[in-house]
MARGUMI-151436 format. One record per residue (C-alpha): y, z, x; residue in one letter. Coordinates in steps of 0.1 Angstrom, whole numbers, plus 5000, padded with zeros to 4 digits. Layout:
BEGIN
<v->Y w->Z u->X residuo->A>
...
END
This chain:
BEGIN
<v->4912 w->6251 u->8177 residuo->X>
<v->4899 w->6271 u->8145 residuo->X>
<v->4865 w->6260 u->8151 residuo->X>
<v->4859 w->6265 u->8189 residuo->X>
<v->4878 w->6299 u->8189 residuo->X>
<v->4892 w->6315 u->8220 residuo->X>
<v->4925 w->6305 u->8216 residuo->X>
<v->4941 w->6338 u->8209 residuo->X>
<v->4943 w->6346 u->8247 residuo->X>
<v->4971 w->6334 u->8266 residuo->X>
<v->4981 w->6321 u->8232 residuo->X>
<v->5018 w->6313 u->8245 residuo->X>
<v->5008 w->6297 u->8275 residuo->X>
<v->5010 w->6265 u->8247 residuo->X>
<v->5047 w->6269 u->8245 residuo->X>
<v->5053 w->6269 u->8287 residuo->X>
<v->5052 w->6306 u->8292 residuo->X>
<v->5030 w->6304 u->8321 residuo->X>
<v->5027 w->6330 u->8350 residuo->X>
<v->5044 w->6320 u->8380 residuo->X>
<v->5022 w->6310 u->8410 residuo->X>
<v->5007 w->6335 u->8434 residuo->X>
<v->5024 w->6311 u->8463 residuo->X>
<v->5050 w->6288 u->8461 residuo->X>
<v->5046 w->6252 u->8460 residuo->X>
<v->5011 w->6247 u->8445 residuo->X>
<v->4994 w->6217 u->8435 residuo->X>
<v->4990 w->6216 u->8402 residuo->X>
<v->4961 w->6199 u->8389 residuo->X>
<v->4955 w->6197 u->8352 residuo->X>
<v->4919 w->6191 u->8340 residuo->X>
<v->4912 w->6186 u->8297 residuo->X>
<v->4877 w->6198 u->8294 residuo->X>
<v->4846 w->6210 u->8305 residuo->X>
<v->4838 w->6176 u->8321 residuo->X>
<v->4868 w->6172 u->8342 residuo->X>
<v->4870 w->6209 u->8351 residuo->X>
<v->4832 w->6209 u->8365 residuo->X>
<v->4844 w->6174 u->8382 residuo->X>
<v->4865 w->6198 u->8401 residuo->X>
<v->4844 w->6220 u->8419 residuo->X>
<v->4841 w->6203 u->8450 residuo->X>
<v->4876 w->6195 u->8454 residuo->X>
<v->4889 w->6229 u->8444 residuo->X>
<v->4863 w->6241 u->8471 residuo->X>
<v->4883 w->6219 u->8499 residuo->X>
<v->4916 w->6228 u->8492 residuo->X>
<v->4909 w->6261 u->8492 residuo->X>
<v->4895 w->6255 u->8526 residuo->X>
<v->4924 w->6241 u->8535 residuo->X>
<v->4945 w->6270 u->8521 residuo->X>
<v->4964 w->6245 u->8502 residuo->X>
<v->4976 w->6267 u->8469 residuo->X>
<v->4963 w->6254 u->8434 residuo->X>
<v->4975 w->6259 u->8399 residuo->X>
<v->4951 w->6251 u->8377 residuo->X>
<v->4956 w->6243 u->8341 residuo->X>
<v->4935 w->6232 u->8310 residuo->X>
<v->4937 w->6226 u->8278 residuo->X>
<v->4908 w->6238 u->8257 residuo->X>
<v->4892 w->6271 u->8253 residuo->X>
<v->4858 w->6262 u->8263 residuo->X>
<v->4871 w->6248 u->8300 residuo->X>
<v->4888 w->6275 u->8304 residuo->X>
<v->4861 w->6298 u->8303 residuo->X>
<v->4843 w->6278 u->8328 residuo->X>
<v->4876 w->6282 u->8352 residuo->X>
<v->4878 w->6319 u->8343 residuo->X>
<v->4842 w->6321 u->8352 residuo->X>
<v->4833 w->6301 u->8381 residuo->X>
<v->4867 w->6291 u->8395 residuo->X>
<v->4890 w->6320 u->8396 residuo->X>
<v->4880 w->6323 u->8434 residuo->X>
<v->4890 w->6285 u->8444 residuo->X>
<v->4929 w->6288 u->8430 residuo->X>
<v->4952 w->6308 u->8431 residuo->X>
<v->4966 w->6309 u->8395 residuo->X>
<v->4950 w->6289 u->8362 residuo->X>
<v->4959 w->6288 u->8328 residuo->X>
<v->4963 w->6265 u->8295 residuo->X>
<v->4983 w->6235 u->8298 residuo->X>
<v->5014 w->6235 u->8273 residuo->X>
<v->5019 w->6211 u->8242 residuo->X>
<v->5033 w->6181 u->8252 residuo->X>
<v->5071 w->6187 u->8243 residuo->X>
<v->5101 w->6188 u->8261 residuo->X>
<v->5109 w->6222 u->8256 residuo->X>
<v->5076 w->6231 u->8266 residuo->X>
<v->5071 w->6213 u->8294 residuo->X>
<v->5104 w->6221 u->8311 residuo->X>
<v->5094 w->6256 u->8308 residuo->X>
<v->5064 w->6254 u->8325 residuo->X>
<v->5077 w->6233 u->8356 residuo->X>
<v->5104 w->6262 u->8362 residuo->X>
<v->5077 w->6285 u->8359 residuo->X>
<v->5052 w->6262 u->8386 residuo->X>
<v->5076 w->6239 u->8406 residuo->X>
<v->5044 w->6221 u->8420 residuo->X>
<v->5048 w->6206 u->8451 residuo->X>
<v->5022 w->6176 u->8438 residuo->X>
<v->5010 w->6171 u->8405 residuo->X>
<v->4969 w->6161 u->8400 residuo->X>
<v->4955 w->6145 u->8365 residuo->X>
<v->4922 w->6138 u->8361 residuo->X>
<v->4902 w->6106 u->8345 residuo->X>
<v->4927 w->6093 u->8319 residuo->X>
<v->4947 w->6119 u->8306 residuo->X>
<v->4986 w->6107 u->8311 residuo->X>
<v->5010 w->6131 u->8293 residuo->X>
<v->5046 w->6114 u->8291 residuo->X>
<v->5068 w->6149 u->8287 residuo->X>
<v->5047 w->6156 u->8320 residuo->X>
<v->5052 w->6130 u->8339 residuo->X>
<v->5085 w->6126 u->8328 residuo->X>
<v->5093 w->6161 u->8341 residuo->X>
<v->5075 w->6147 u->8374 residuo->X>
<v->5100 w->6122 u->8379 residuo->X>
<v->5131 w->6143 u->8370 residuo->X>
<v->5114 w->6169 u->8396 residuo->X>
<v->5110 w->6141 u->8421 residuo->X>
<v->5070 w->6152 u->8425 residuo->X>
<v->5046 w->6129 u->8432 residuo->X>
<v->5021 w->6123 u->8405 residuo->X>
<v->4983 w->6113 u->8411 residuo->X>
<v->4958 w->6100 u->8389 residuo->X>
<v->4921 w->6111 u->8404 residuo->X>
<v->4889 w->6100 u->8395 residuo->X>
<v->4909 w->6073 u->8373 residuo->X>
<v->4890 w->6058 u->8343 residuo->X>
<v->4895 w->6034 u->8315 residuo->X>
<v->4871 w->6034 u->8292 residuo->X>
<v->4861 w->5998 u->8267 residuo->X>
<v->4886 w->6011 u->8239 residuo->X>
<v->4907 w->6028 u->8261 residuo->X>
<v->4918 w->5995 u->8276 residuo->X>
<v->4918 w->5976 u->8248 residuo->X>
<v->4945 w->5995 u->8231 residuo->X>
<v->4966 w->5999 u->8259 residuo->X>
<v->4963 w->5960 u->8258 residuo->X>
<v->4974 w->5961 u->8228 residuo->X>
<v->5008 w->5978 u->8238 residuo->X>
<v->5006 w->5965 u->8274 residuo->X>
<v->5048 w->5969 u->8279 residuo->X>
<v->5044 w->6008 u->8271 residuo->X>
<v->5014 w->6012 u->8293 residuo->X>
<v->5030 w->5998 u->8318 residuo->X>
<v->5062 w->6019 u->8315 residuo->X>
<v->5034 w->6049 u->8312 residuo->X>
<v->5016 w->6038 u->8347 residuo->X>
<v->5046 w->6036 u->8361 residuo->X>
<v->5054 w->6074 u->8364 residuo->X>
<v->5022 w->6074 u->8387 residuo->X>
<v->5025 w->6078 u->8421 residuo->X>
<v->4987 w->6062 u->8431 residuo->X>
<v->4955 w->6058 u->8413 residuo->X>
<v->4924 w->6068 u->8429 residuo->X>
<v->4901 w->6048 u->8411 residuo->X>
<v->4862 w->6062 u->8399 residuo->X>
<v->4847 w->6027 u->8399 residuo->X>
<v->4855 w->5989 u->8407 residuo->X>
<v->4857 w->5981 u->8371 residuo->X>
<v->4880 w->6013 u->8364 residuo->X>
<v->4905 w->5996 u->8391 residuo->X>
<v->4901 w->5964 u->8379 residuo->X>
<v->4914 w->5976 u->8347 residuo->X>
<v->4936 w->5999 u->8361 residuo->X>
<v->4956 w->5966 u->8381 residuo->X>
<v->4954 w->5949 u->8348 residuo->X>
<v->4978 w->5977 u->8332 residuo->X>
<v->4995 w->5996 u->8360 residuo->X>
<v->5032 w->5977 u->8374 residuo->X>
<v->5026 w->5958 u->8411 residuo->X>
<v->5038 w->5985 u->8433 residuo->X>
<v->5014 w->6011 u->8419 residuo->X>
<v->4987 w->6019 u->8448 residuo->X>
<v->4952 w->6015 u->8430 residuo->X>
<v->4925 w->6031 u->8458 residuo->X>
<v->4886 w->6028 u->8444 residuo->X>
<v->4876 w->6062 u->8456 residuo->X>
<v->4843 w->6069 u->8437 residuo->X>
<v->4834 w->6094 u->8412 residuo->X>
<v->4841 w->6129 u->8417 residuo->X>
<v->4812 w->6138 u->8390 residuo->X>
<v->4790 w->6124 u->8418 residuo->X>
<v->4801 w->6147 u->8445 residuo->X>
<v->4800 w->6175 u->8420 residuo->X>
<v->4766 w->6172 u->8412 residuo->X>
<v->4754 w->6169 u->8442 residuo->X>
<v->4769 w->6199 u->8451 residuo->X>
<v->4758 w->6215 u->8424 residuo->X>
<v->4720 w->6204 u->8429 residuo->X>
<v->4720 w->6212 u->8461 residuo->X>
<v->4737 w->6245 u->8454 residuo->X>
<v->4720 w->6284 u->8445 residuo->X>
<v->4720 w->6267 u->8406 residuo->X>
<v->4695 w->6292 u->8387 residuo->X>
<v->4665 w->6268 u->8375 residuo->X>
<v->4649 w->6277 u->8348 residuo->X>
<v->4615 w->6275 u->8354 residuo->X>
<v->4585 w->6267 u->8333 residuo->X>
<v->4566 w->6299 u->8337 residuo->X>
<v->4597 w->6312 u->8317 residuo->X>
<v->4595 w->6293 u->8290 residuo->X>
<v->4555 w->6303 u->8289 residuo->X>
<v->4523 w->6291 u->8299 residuo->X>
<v->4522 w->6263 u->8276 residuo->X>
<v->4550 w->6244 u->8296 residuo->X>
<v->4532 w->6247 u->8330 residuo->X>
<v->4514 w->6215 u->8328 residuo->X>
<v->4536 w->6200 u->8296 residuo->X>
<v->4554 w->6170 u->8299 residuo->X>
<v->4589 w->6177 u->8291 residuo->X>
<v->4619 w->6159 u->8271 residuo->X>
<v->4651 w->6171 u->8276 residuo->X>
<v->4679 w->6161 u->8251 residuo->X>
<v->4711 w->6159 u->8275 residuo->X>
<v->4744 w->6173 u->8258 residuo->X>
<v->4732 w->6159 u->8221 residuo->X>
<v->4755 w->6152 u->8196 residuo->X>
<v->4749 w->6152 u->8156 residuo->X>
<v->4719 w->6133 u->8144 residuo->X>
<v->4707 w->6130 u->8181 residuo->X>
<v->4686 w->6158 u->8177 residuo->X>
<v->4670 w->6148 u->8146 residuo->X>
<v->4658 w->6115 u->8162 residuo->X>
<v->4645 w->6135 u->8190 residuo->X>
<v->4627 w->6165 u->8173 residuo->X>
<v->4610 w->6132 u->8151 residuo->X>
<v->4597 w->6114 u->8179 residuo->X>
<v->4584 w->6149 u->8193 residuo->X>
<v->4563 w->6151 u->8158 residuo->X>
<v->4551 w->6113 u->8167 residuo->X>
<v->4543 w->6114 u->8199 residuo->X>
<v->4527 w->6146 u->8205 residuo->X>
<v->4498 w->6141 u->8181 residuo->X>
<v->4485 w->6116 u->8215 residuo->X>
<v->4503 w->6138 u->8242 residuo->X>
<v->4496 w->6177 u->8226 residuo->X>
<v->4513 w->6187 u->8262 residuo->X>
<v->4550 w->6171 u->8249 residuo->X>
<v->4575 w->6199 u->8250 residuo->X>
<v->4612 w->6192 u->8240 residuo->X>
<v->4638 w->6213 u->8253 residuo->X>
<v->4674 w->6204 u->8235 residuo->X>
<v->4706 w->6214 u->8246 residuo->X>
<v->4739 w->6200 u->8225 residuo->X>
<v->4770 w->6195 u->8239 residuo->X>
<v->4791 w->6215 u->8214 residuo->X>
<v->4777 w->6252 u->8215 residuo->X>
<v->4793 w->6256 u->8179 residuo->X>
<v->4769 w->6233 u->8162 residuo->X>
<v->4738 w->6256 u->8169 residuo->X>
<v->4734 w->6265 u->8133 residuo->X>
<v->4736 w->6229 u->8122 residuo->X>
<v->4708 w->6226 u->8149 residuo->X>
<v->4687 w->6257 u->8135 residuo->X>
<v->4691 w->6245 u->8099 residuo->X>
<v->4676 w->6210 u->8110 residuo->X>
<v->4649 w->6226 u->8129 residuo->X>
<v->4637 w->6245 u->8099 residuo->X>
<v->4630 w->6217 u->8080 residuo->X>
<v->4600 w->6203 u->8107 residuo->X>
<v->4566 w->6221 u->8112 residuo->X>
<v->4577 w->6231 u->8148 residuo->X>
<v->4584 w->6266 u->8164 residuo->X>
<v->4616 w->6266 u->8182 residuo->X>
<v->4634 w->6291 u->8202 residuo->X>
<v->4673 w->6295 u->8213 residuo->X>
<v->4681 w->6305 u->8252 residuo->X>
<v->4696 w->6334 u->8237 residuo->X>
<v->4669 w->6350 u->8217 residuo->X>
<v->4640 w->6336 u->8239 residuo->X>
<v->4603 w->6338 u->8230 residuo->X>
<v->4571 w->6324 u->8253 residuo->X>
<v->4554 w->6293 u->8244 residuo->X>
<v->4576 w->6275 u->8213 residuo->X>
<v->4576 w->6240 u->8210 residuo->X>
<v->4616 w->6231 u->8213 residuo->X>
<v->4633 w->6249 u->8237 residuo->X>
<v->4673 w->6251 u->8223 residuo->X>
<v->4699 w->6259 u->8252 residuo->X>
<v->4730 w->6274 u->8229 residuo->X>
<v->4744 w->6288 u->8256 residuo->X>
<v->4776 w->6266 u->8275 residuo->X>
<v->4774 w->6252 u->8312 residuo->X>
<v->4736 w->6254 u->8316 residuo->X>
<v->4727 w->6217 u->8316 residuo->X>
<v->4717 w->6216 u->8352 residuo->X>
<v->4697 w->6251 u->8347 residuo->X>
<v->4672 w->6232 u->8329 residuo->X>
<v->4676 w->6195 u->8342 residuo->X>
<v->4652 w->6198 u->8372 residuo->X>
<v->4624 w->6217 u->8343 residuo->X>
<v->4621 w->6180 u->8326 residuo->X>
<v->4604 w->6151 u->8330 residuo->X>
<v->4620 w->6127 u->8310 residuo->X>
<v->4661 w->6131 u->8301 residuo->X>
<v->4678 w->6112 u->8267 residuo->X>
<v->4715 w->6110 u->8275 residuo->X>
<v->4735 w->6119 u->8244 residuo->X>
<v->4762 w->6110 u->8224 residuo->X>
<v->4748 w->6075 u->8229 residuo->X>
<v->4738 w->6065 u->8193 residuo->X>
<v->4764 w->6056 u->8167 residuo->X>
<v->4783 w->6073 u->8149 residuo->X>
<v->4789 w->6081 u->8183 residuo->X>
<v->4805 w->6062 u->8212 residuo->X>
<v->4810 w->6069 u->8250 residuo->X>
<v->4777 w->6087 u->8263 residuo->X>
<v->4778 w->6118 u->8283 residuo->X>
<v->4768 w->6116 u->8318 residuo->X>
<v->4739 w->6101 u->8330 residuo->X>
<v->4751 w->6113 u->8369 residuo->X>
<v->4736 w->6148 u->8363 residuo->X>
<v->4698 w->6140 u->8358 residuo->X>
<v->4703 w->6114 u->8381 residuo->X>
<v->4711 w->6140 u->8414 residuo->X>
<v->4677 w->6153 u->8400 residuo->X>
<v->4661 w->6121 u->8401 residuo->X>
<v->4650 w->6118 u->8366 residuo->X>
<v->4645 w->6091 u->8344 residuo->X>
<v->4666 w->6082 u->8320 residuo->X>
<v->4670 w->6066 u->8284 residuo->X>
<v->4700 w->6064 u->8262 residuo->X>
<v->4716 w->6041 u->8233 residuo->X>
<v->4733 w->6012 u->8232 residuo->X>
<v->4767 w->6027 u->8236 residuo->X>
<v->4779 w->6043 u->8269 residuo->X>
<v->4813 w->6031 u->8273 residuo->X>
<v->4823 w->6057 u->8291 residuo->X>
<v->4797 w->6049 u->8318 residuo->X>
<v->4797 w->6011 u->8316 residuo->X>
<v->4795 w->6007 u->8357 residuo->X>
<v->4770 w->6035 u->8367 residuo->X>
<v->4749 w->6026 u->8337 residuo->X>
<v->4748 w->5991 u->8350 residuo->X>
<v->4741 w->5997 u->8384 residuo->X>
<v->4711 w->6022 u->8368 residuo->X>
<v->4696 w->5998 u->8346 residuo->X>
<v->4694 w->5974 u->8374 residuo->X>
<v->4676 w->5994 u->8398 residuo->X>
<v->4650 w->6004 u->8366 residuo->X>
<v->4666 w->6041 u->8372 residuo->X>
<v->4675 w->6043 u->8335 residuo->X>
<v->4669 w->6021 u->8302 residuo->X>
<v->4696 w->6012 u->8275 residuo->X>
<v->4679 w->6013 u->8238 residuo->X>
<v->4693 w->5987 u->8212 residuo->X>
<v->4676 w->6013 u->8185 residuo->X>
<v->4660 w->6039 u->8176 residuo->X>
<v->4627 w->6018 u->8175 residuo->X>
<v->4632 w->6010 u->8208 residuo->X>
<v->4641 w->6043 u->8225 residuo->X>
<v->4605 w->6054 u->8211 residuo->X>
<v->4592 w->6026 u->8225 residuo->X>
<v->4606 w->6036 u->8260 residuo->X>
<v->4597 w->6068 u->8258 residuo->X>
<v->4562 w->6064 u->8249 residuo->X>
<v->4558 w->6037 u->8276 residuo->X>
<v->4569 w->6061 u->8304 residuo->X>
<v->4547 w->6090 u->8289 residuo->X>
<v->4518 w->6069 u->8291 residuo->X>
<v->4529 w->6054 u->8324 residuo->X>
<v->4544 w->6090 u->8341 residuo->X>
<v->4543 w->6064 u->8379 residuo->X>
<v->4567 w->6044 u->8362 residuo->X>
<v->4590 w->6076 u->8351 residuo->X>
<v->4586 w->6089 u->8391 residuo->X>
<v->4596 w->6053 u->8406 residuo->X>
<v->4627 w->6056 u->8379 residuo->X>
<v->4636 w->6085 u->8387 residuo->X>
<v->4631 w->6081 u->8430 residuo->X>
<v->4656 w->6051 u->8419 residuo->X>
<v->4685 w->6073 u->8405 residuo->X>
<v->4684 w->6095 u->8432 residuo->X>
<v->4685 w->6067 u->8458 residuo->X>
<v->4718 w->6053 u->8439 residuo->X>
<v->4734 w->6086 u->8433 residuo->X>
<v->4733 w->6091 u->8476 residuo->X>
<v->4746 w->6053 u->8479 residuo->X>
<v->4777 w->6064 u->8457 residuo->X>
<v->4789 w->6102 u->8471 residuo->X>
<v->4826 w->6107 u->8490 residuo->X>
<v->4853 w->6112 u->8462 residuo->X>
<v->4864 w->6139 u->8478 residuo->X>
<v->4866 w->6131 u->8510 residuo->X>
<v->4887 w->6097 u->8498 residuo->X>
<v->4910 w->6119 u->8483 residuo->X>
<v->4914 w->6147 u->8509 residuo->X>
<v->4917 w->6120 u->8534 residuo->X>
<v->4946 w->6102 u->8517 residuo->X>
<v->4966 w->6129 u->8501 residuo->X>
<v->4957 w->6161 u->8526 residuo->X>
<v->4952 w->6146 u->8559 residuo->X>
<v->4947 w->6173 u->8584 residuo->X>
END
């Protein structure tokens, strides 16, 4: 909390001192971070087009933002999601009284759903994930998952392998619907939205005819691997350009200090200047800004120490190839499906993701029939939304 700030406003909202609704009977929907709250946007959008009332709630300081930004329109009240206590909680659910409670991707919180039950409010699970480790600890302590699943009143599923798992865990009488991924529907939305592209002729004449890398949410070390390969590979293509954009905003001086070790010029979105080599986007929310500017995308948090892997779904509604490390557990069915259709490539090791790279710089067809590959799957794989609406808000 000390280190991503913000957390001084609506401070008490943590202890269940919420503001009541603007109608009565919302449906609350409770979304953890940035991920889940852009995830959102398309439902939030039908909802409100419904004129079904929403209480949104999140829980850190960096999603809210985003709501307080781009959301304050589609519901009719937000704020943070209390601690996890009894006290807490109760407090809040006098404050809401929902009408139907919404949790996003894995996120189960037992005060919560326990209030749900005593509430007798049906409680839904959307976009339902369970990730490698996820599953194997709650394997581990299958009895207490189980009693935890329970509280649920249906599971809308992201993938086949998420309800596969999801069966494994949940009791017999818990519906388990495989609706899709709502990140799908959100980018798509998204692309095909007014997003403001950042162009080339911003960043200067230099990038008009570069070839670009981008660096997609990178996490520490990431960019080190990156900003080396850059020094490699652009002594045989002097028209590289590497644009990096980490996924924690509060790491940018880490990033600066890094950068002033290499012969490079380097600029931040902030403090812009024409023509630098690496392109660093320190600003929050402004991935898809610059994914259609690239020609090539790395997928981050994909290289130990780090596990999971952001999303690959974004660069692939822009129909851009992809490479990434051997860990994106997060991910494990839309990475598979992408590596099949050649849309993306999984690298054992650093070795080998500079081997990829340099093969589809030299080869740019190959990157365009990767990236025509993505796009093609990301189409095959939209409706989320619509699954839900369908089941939970027929009209």
């Amino acid at each position: 909390m000390r280190k991503r700030g913000g957390y001084g406003r609506h401070f008490f909202n943590r202890f269940g001192w919420l503001s009541k609704p603007k109608r009565p009977s919302p449906v609350w929907i409770q979304a953890v971070s940035i991920g889940e709250i852009e995830s959102l946007q398309p439902l939030l959008v039908a909802l409100k087009q419904r004129n079904i009332p929403v209480y949104l709630t999140t829980t850190t300081s960096t999603a809210f933002r985003i709501v307080e930004k781009k959301y304050a329109s589609l519901v009719d009240t937000f704020g943070y999601f209390s601690l996890d206590f009894w006290l807490f909680s109760a407090s809040a659910w006098r404050r809401i009284r929902p009408r139907a409670v919404l949790l996003t991707e894995s996120e189960l919180w037992p005060e919560h759903l326990f209030q749900a039950k005593k509430h007798s409010v049906p409680v839904y699970l959307i976009n339902g994930r369970v990730s490698d480790r996820t599953f194997s600890r709650y394997q581990r302590f299958l009895p207490i998952a189980r009693i935890l699943f329970g509280f649920l009143t249906k599971i809308f599923a992201a993938s086949h392998a998420d309800a596969e798992r999801f069966r494994a865990l949940c009791p017999k009488d818990i519906p388990i619907i495989q609706a899709g991924n709502l990140k799908i529907d959100a980018a798509i939305q998204s692309a095909t939205a007014s997003i403001s592209v950042i162009s080339r002729k911003e960043l200067g004449d230099q990038w008009q005819n570069a070839t670009v890398l981008l660096g997609a949410s990178t996490w520490s070390g990431e960019e080190k691997m990156l900003v080396e390969f850059f020094l490699k590979a652009r002594k045989e293509f002097p028209q590289l350009r590497l644009i990096l954009v980490p996924r924690h905003v509060e790491r940018i001086h880490e990033v600066k200090a890094l950068l002033q070790t290499y012969p490079v010029t380097f600029c931040f979105r902030t403090q812009p200047t024409k023509n630098a080599d690496i392109y660093v986007v320190n600003t929050t929310g402004e991935l898809r800004s610059f994914l259609p500017t690239a020609d090539l995308v790395f997928i981050g948090k994909s290289f130990p120490p780090h596990y999971g892997g952001q999303t690959p779904i974004e660069a692939a509604v822009f129909g851009k190839p992809m490479v990434y490390g051997s860990h994106m557990e997060n991910f494990v069915d839309i990475c598979t499906d992408l590596e099949h259709l050649h849309a993306a490539v999984r690298c054992a090791d650093v070795e080998h993701l500079e081997q990829q790279l340099l093969f589809l710089l030299k080869h740019p067809e190959n990157a365009v029939s990767c990236g025509q590959a993505a796009r093609q799957w990301i189409h095959a794989h939209q409706g989320a939304v619509k699954a839900v609406m369908d089941d939970l808000f027929p009209q």
